[in-house]
C-alpha positions, 0 to 999 in steps of 0.5 A: 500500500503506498504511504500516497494513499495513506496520508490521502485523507489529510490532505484537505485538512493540511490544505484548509487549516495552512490557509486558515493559517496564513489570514493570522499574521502576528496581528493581536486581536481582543475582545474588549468589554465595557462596563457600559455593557458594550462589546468591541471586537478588532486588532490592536492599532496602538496602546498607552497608558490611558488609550487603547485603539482598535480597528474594528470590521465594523465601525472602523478605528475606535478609541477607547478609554482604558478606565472604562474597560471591564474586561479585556481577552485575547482571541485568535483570528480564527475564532471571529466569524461575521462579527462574532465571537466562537467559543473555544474549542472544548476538545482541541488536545485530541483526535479520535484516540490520539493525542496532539502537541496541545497540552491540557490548561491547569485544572482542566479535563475530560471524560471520554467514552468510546464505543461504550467500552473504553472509557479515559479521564485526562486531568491537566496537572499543570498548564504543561503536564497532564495525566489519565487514565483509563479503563473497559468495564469487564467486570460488568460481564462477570470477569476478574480480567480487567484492562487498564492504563495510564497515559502521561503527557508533557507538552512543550509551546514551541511558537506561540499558537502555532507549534507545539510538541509532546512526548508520552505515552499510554502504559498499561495491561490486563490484570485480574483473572489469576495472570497479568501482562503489560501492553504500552506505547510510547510516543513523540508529536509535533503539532503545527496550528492552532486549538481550532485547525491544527496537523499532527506529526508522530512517532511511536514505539510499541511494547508487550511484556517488556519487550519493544518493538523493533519498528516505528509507528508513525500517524499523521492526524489533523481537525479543521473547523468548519462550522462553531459547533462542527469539526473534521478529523483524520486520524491515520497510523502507518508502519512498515513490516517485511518491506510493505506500508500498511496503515490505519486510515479515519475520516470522522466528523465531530459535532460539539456544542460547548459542553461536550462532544461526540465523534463519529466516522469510519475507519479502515485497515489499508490492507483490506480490499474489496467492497470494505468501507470501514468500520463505525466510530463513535466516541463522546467527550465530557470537558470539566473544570473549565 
């Protein structure tokens, strides 16, 4: 299978979240409330001491006076649309299962289910460090055999809203039942965007008992905004044995208004062939601490 056809679901996302982007610049944008209730949305022009002027889509250049502001917050680009402002994206550290640069904020996390079965909680330790952990409720069934795991996480700002990196990993195993083993992953990402529109580059190796393996895994995943409360993901891995590609490939959508989030798409082994479309995905994710 060529890696051509493994990256081929990402190629949209790459194309629409470079040009998303490229309308940034290194412009600061604020949402600047009044405590006359008014509420003015544009770039910095200048500041000092007393004054602060924005140019705005709507009215022009305006200034202000810096004793009657109540409240003021920086916002990306991205996040203005005809005049309003969106709501930060209340699940950007994650694709459908795999993790990006973007670290979890300090004090804040999520619950996620997927496919009823597996179920994960992050916490952000600090604004750099985050950890989880995870479960499937075997028990539910009658057997002592349950699979668990942890997933520390350490993430690095590199450029600010446009690249970032982490390293972790997910270790873990099935105890219970009389026998255990363990079962891990160890990785490194490298993410180029922001929280709305970003494409992730990794890198990881796997483990069982104790033992590594001897060949990477790579994955190469993206999300796009498309609409406030809609979102497309990719996420696709791809390793080389015996001198042949093969891959994971997922094209998803996700719709999440700001309190939660739900996920669902197909995805599909490269080496399967005919009439094969993929298998479902259904994943939801609960943000709290925010």
């Amino acid at each position: 299978m060529s890696y051509v056809k493994i990256f081929s679901l990402s190629v949209l996302l790459l194309m629409s979240f470079q040009y998303s982007l490229a309308q940034d610049g290194n412009q600061e944008y604020l949402k600047v409330e009044m405590h006359n209730g008014s509420v003015y949305i544009g770039v910095v022009v200048s500041e000092d001491d007393t004054t602060l002027v924005l140019r705005t889509d709507d009215i022009g250049e305006i200034s202000l006076d810096k004793s009657k502001i109540k409240r003021r917050e920086s916002i990306d680009h991205d996040r203005i649309k005809n005049g309003e402002v969106w709501f930060e994206n209340p699940h950007s550290t994650r694709y459908l299962f795999s993790t990006n640069g973007i670290g979890l904020k300090k004090g804040e996390g999520y619950y996620q289910n997927t496919w009823i079965f597996f179920n994960n909680v992050n916490y952000g330790i600090t604004h750099n460090f985050s950890l989880g952990g995870g479960l499937i409720p075997t028990f539910l069934f009658g057997t002592t055999a349950v699979p668990i795991w942890i997933m520390p996480k350490a993430s690095i700002p590199l450029v600010k809203d446009n690249l970032h990196a982490a390293v972790g990993g997910l270790f873990g195993g099935v105890v219970g039942g009389g026998e255990s083993f363990g079962l891990g992953l160890a990785y490194g990402v490298l993410t180029y965007g922001n929280t709305d529109n970003n494409l992730t580059f990794g890198m990881g190796y796997g483990y069982a008992d104790g033992t590594w393996a001897d060949i990477p895994i790579f994955t190469l995943s993206g999300m796009v905004r498309i609409k406030e409360k809609l979102y497309l993901i990719s996420e696709n891995y791809f390793v080389s044995a015996d001198g042949s590609g093969i891959g994971l490939l997922s094209a998803a959508l996700r719709w999440s208004p700001d309190n939660f989030a739900v996920d669902f798409g197909l995805i599909r082994p490269t080496d399967i062939g005919g009439e094969f479309i993929g298998a479902p995905w259904l994943g939801i994710s609960i943000p709290f601490g925010r």
